[in-house]
N, C-alpha and C positions, 0 to 999 in steps of 0.2 A: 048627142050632138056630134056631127062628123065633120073631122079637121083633118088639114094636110099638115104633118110637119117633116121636119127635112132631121134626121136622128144621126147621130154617126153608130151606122150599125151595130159594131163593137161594145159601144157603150150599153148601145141596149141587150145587143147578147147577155153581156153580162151579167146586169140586171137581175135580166129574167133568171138566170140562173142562179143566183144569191135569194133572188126572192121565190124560187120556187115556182116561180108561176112559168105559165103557160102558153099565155097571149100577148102580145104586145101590149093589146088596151088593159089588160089585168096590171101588168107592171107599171102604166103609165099613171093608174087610178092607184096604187099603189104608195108610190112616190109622190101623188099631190097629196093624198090621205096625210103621207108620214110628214109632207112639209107643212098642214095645217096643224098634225100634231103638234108639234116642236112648237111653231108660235104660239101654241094657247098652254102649252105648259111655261114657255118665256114672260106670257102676259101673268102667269100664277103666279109666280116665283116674285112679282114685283109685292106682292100682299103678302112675303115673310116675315113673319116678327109683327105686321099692323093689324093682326086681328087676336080680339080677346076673345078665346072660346067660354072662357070661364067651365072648364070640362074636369070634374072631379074622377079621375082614371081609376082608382081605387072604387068608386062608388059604382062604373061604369061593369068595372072585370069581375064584381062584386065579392072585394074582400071587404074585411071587415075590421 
């Protein structure tokens, strides 16, 4: 999909330089990836502690 956006150059230099990357659309696709990560690891974190694995760790590494 092709978009116009108005970037403050700088910023994006930047970026791209931290991230390694190469292209403008690389870092852009980049930065929404790592902003969808962050939410669904935020949505995880609300299910700490309320789930019972019931997971025997010993049975699992198979000591005995």
């Amino acid at each position: 999909m092709r978009t116009t956006l108005d970037l403050p150059e700088n910023l994006l230099s930047e970026a791209m330089e931290v991230a390694h990357a190469k292209t403008k659309t690389k870092v852009i696709i980049m930065a929404l990836q790592e902003l969808v990560r962050k939410r669904n690891i935020t949505k995880l974190t609300a299910y700490k502690g309320k789930v019972d694995l019931d997971i025997d760790l010993d049975v699992i590494r198979g000591r005995h």
